[in-house]
C-alpha positions in Angstrom: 185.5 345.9 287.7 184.0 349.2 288.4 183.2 350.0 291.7 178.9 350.8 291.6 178.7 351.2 295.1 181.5 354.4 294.7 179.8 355.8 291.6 176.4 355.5 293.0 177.3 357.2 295.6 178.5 360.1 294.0 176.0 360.8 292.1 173.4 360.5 295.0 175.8 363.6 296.5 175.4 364.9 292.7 171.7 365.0 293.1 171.4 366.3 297.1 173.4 369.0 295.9 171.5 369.8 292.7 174.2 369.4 290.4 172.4 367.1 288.2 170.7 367.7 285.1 167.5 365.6 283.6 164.8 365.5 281.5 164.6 365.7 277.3 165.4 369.8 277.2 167.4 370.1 279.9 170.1 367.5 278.8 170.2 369.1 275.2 171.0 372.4 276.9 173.6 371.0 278.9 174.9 369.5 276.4 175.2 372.4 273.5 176.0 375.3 276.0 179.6 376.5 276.6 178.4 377.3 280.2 179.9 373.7 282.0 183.6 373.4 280.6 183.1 370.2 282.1 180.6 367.8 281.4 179.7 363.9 282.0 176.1 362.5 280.6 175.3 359.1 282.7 173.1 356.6 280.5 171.3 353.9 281.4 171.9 350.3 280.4 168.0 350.0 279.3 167.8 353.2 278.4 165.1 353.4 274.9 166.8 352.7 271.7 166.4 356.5 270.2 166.9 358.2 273.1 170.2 357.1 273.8 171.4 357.4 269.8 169.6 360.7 270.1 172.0 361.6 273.4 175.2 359.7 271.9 175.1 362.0 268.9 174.7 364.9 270.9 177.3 364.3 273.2 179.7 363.5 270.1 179.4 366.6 268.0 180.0 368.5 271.1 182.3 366.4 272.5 180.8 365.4 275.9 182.0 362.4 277.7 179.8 359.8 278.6 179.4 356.9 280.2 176.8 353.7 280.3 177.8 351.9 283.1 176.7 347.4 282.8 175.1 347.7 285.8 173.4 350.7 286.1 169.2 350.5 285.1 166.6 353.2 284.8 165.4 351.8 288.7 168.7 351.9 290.1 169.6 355.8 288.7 166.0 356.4 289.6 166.1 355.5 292.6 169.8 356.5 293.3 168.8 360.1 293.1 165.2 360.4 294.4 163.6 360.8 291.0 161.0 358.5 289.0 161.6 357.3 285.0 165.0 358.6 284.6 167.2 356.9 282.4 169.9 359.3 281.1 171.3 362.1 283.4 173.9 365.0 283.6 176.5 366.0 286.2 177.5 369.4 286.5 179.9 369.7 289.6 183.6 369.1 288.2 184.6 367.1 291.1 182.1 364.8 291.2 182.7 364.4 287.6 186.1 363.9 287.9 185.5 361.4 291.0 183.0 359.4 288.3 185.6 359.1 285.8 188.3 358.3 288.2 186.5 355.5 289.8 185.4 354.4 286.0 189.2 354.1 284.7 190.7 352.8 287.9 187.7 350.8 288.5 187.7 352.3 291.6 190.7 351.4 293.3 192.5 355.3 294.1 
């Protein structure tokens, strides 16, 4: 079982520190550009149909990892990292990235 408490934590550091990315442009950016070797895109679970195809595609040709964690709604993210309607994000540090994963495939246990 993944550990929500751990990954939700993380990404509220992700988002006090400004290394998160959202909104339509801005994730197709971060996506595409070279800039961020690495790069994690964070869905949510009811995330809209298209958009998340849409952001799955995108992430595949360019190879970006990403995740959509069972628990994790557009409230919780939301409201996770101080923002309203925000259903898909990016993380741009490579340690909180790697923490995200980490806790993902060891379902949290370190």
């Amino acid at each position: 079982m993944i550990n929500k408490e751990k990954i939700l934590g993380l990404l509220g550091i992700a988002s006090k520190t400004k290394k998160i990315v959202f909104g339509k442009v801005a994730l197709r950016n971060y996506i595409s550009k070279k800039y961020f070797k690495n790069k994690l895109v964070i869905i949510s679970v009811d995330c809209g149909k298209t958009v998340k195809q849409d952001i799955i595609k995108r992430c595949d040709s360019y190879n970006v990892s990403y995740i959509i964690p069972d628990f994790l709604t557009k409230e919780i993210l939301s409201k996770t990292i101080g923002k309203e309607n925000v259903s898909i994000l990016g993380v741009t540090e490579d340690n909180l990235i790697n923490g995200i994963i980490a806790t993902v495939n060891n379902g949290g246990d370190e």
